[in-house]
C-alpha atoms as an extended CHARMM CRD file, in Angstrom:
* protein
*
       169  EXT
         1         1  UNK       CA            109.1940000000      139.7020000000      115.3030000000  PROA      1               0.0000000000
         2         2  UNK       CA            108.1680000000      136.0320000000      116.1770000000  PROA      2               0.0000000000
         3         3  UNK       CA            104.5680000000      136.7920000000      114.6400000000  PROA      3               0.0000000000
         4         4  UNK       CA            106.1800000000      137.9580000000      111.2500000000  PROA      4               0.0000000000
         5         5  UNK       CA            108.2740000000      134.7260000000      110.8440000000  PROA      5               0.0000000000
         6         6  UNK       CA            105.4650000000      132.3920000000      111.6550000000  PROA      6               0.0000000000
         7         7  UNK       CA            103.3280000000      134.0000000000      108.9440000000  PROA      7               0.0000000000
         8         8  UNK       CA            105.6830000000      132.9860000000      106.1910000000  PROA      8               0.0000000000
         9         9  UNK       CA            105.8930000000      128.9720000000      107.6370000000  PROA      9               0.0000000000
        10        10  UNK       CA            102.4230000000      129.2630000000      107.8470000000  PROA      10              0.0000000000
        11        11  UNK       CA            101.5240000000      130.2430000000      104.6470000000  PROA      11              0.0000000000
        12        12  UNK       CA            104.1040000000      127.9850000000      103.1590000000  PROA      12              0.0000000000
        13        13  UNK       CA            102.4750000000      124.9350000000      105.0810000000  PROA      13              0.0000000000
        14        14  UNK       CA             98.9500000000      125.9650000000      104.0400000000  PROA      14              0.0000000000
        15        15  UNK       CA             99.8100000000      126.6230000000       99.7640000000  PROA      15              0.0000000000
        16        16  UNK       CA            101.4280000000      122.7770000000      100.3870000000  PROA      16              0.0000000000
        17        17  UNK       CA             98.1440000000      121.3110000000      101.7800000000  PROA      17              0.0000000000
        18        18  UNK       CA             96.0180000000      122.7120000000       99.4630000000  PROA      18              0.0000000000
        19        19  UNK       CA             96.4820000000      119.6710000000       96.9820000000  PROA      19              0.0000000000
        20        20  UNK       CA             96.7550000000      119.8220000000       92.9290000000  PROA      20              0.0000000000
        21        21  UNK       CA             93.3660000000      117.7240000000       92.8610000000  PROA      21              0.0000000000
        22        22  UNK       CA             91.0870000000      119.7010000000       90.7960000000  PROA      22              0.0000000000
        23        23  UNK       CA             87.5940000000      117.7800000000       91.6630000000  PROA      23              0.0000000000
        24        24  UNK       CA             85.7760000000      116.7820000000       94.7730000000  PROA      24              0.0000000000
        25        25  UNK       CA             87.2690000000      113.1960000000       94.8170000000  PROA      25              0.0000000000
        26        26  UNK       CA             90.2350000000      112.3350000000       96.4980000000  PROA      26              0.0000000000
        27        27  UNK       CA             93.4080000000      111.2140000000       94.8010000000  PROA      27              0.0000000000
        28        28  UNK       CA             93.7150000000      107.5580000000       94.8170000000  PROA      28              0.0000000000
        29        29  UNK       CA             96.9360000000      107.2640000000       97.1880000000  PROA      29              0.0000000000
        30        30  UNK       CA             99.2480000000      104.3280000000       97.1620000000  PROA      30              0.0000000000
        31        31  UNK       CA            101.6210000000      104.7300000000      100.5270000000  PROA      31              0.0000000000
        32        32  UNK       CA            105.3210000000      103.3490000000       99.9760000000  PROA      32              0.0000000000
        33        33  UNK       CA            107.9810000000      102.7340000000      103.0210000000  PROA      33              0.0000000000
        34        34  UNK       CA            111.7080000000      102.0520000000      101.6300000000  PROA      34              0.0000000000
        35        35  UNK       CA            113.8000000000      100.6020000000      104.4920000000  PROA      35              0.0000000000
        36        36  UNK       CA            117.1000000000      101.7770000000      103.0250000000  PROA      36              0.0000000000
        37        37  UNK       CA            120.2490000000       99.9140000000      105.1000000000  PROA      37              0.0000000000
        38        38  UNK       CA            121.7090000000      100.4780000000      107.6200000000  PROA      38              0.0000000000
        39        39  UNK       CA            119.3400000000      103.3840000000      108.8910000000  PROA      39              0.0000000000
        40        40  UNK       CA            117.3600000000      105.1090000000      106.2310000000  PROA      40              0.0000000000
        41        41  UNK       CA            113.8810000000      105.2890000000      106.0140000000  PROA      41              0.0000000000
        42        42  UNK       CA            112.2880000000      106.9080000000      102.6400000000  PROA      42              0.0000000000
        43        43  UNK       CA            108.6460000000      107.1850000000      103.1310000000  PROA      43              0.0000000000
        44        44  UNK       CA            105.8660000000      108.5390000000      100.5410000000  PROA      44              0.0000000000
        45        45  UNK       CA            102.6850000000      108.6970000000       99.0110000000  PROA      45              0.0000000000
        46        46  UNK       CA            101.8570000000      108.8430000000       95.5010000000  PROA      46              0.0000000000
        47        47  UNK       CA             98.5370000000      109.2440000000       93.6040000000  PROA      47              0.0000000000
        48        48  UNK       CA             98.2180000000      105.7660000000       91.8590000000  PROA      48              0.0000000000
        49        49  UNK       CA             95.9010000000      104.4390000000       88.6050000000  PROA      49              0.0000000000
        50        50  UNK       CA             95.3630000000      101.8310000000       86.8930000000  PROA      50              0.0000000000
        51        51  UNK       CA             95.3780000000      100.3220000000       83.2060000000  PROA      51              0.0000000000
        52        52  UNK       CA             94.1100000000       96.9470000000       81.4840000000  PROA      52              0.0000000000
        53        53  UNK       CA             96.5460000000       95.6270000000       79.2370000000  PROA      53              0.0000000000
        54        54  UNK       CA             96.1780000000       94.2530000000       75.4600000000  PROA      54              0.0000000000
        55        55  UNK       CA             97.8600000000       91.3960000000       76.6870000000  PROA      55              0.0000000000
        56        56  UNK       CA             95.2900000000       89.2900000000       78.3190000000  PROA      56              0.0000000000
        57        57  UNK       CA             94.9150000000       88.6430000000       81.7740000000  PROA      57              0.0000000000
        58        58  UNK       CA             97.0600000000       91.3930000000       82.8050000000  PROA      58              0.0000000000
        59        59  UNK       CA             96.4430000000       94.9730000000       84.7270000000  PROA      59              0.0000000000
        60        60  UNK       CA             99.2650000000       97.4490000000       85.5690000000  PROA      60              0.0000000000
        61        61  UNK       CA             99.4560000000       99.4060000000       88.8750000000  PROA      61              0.0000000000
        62        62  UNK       CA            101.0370000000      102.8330000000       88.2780000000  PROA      62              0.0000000000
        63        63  UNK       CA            102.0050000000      105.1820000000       90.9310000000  PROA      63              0.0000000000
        64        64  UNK       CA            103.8550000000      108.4600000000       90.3420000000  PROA      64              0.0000000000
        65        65  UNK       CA            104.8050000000      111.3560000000       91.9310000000  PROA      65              0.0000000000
        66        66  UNK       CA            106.8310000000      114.7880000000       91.0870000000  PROA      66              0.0000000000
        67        67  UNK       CA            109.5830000000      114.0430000000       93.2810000000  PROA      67              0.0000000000
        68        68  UNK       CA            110.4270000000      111.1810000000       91.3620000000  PROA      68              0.0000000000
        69        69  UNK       CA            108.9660000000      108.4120000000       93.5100000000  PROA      69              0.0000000000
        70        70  UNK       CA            106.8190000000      105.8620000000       92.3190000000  PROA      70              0.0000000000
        71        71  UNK       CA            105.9730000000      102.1140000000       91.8630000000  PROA      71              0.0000000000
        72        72  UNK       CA            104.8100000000      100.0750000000       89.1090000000  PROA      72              0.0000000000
        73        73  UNK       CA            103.3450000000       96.8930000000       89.4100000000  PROA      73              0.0000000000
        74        74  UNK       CA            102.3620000000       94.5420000000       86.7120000000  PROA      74              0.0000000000
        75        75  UNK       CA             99.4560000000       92.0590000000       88.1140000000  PROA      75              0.0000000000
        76        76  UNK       CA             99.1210000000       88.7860000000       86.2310000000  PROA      76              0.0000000000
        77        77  UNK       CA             96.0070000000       86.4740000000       86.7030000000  PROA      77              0.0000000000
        78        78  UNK       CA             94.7160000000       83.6340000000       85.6250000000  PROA      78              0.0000000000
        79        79  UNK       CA             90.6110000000       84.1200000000       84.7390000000  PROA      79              0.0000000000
        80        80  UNK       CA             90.2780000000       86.4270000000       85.8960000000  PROA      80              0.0000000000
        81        81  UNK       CA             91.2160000000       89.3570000000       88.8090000000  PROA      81              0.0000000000
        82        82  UNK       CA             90.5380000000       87.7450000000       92.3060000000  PROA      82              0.0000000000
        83        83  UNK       CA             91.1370000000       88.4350000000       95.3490000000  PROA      83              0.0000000000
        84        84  UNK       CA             94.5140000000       87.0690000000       96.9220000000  PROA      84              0.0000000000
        85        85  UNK       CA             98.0320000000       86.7820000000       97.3270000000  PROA      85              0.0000000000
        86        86  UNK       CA            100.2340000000       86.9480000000       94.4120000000  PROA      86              0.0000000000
        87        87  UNK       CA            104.0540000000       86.2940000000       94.6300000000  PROA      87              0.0000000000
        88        88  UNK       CA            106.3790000000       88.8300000000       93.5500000000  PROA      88              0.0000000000
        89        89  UNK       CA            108.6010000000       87.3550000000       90.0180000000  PROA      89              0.0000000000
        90        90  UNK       CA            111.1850000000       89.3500000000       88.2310000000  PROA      90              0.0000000000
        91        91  UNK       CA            110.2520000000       90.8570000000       85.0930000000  PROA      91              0.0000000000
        92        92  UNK       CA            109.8320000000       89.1110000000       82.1190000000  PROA      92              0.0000000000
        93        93  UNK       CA            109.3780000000       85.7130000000       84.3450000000  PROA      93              0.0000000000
        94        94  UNK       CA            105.2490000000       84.5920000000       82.1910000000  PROA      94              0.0000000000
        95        95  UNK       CA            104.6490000000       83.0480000000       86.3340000000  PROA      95              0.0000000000
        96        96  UNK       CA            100.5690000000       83.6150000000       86.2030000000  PROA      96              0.0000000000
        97        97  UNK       CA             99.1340000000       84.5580000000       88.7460000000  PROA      97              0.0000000000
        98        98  UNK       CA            102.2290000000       86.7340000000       90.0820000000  PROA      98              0.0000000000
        99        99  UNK       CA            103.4800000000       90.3690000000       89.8730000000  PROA      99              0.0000000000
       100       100  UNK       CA            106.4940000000       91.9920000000       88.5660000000  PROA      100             0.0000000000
       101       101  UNK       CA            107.3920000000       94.9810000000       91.0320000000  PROA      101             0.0000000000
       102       102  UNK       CA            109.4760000000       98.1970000000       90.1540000000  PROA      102             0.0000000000
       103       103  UNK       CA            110.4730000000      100.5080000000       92.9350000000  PROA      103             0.0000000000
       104       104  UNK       CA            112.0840000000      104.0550000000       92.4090000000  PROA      104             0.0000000000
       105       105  UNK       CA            112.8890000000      106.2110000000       95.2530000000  PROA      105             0.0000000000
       106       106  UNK       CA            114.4080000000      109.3910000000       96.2690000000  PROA      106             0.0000000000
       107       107  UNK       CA            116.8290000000      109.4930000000       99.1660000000  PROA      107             0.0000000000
       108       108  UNK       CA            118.3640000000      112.7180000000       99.9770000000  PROA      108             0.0000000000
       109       109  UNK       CA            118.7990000000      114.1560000000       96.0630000000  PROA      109             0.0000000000
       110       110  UNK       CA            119.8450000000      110.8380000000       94.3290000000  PROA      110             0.0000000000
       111       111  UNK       CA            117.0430000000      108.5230000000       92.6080000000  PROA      111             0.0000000000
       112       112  UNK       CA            117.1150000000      104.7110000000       93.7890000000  PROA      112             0.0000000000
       113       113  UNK       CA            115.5220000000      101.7280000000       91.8880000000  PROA      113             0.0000000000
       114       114  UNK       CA            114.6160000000       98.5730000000       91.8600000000  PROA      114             0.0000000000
       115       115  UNK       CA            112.6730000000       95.6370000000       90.5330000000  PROA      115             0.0000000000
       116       116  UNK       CA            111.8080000000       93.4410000000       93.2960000000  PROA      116             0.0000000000
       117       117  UNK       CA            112.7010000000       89.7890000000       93.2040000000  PROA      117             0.0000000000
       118       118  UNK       CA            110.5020000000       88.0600000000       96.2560000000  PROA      118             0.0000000000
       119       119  UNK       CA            107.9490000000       88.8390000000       98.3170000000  PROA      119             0.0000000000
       120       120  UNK       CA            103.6940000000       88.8900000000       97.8340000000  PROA      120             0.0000000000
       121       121  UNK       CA            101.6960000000       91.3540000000       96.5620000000  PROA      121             0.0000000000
       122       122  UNK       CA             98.3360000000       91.2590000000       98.3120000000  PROA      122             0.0000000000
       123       123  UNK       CA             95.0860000000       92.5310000000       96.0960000000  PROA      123             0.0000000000
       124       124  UNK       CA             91.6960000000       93.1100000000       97.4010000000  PROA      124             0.0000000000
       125       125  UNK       CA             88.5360000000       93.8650000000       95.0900000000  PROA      125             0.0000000000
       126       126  UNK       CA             85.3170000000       95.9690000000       96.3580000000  PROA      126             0.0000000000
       127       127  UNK       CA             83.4520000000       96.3470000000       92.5870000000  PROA      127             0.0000000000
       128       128  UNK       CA             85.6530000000       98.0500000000       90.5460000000  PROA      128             0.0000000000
       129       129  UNK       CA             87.7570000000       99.1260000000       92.6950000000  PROA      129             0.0000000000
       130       130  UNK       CA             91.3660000000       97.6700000000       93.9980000000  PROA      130             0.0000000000
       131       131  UNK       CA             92.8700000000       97.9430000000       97.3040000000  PROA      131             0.0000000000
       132       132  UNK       CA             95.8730000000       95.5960000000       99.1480000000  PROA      132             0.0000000000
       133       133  UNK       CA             99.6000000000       95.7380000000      100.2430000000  PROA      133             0.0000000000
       134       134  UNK       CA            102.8380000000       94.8590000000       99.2780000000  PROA      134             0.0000000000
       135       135  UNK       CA            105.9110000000       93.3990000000      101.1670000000  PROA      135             0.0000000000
       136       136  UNK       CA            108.3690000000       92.8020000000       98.9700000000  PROA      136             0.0000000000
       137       137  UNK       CA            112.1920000000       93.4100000000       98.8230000000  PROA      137             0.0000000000
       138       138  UNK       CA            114.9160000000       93.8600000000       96.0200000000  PROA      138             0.0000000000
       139       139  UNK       CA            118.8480000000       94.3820000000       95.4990000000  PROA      139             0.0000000000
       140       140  UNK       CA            119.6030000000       98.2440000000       95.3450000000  PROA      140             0.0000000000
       141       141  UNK       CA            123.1670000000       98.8850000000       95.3130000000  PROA      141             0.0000000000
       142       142  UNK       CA            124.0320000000       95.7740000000       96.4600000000  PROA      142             0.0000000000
       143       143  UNK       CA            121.7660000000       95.9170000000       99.5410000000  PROA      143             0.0000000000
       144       144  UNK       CA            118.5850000000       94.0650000000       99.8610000000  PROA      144             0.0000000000
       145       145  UNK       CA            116.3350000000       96.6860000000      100.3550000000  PROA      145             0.0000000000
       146       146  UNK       CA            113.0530000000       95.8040000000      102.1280000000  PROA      146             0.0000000000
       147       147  UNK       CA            109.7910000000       97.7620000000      101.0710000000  PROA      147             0.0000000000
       148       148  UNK       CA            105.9100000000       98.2990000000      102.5600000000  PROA      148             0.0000000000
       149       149  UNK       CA            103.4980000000       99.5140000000      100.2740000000  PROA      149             0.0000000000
       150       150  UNK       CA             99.7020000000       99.9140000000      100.4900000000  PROA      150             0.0000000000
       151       151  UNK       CA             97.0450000000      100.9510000000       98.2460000000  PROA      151             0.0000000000
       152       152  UNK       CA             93.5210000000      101.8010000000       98.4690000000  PROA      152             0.0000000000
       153       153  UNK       CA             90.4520000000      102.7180000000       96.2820000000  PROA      153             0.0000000000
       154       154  UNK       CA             92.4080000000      102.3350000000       92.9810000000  PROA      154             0.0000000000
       155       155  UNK       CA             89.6250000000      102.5150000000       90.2440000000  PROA      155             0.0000000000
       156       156  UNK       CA             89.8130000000       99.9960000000       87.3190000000  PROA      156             0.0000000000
       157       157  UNK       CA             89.6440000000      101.1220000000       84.0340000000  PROA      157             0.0000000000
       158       158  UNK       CA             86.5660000000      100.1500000000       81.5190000000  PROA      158             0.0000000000
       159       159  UNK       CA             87.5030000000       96.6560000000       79.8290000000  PROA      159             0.0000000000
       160       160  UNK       CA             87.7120000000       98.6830000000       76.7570000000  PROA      160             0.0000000000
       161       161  UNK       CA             90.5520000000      101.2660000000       78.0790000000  PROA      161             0.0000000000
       162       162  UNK       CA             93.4420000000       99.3420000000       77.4390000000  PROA      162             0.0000000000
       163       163  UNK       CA             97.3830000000       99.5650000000       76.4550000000  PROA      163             0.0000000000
       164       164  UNK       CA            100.1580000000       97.7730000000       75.9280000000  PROA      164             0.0000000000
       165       165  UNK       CA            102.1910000000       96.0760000000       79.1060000000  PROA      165             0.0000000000
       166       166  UNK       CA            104.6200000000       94.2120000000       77.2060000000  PROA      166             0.0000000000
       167       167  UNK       CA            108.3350000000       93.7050000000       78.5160000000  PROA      167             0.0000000000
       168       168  UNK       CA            110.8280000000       95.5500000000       76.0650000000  PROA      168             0.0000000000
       169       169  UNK       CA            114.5650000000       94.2300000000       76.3900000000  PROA      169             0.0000000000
C-alpha cells in the first residue's frame, strides 16, 4: 500500500521539475523574498527579461510568473548602463540614475503589491548580460514590507528592440 501512494507524489514531483523551458538554455531566474509582518515569509522565483525603452537612457526589468508573482523594475541611467548602486524612487520621480520598483506577491490565495519607496537596487554587467540584487522595502497594507531580490544572467535586448516605458497616470 505504501509503494502505491508514493508513486503518485512521485510522479507529481517529477511532471513539476520537468520545467516549461523548451530549449537547452536555462530560464533567466530572478529570486524574490517578501518579509510579510509579523511572520510571513513569501519566497519565489520567476523567469525575468529585459527591454530597452524609447525613452532614452532607460531599461525595464520584467519578471513574471503564473502564480501571479513578479517584479518590475524600471532602471534609469545617466550615459549610459554601468555598473553600481542605484537608489530606489517612487514612480514617476525623473531621479537619474535611480529605479522605480513594483512588487506583487501571492500570500496564501490573495495578491499583494507594492511600489517600493527606498532602498538600492544593485546592477552588475558581464557583456550583455545583467546580474545584481535588490533590498528595498514598501508600504503594503499599511505595513512596511521589507523585500530581497536577486537576479542573474538577464540578457539585454539589441539597441534596436525597444518599447515604450512611460508612466501612465
Amino acid at each position: 500500500m505504501r509503494r502505491s501512494s508514493r508513486a503518485p507524489a512521485l510522479l507529481v514531483l517529477l511532471a513539476c521539475c520537468k520545467g516549461g523551458a523548451t530549449t537547452d538554455q536555462s530560464p533567466r531566474l530572478l529570486d524574490g523574498i517578501v518579509a510579510f509582518p509579523p511572520r510571513d515569509t513569501v519566497r519565489f522565483s520567476v523567469p525575468a527579461t529585459t527591454h530597452r525603452c524609447t525613452e532614452a537612457r532607460t531599461v525595464v526589468l520584467e519578471a513574471l510568473g503564473p502564480e501571479g508573482n513578479g517584479v518590475l523594475v524600471r532602471l534609469h541611467y545617466r550615459d549610459s548602463l554601468a555598473p553600481g548602486s542605484y537608489p530606489v524612487i517612487m514612480p514617476g520621480d525623473t531621479t537619474a540614475p535611480a529605479a522605480a520598483v513594483a512588487v506583487r506577491y501571492q500570500l496564501r490565495e490573495v495578491g499583494h503589491s507594492f511600489a517600493a519607496d527606498s532602498g538600492t537596487v544593485e546592477v552588475h554587467r558581464s557583456g550583455d548580460e545583467l546580474a545584481g540584487r535588490m533590498q528595498l522595502t514598501g508600504i503594503e497594507n499599511g505595513i512596511r514590507t521589507p523585500t530581497r531580490i536577486e537576479f542573474h544572467d538577464v540578457p539585454l535586448p539589441a539597441p534596436a528592440d525597444t518599447v515604450s516605458c512611460a508612466f501612465q497616470p
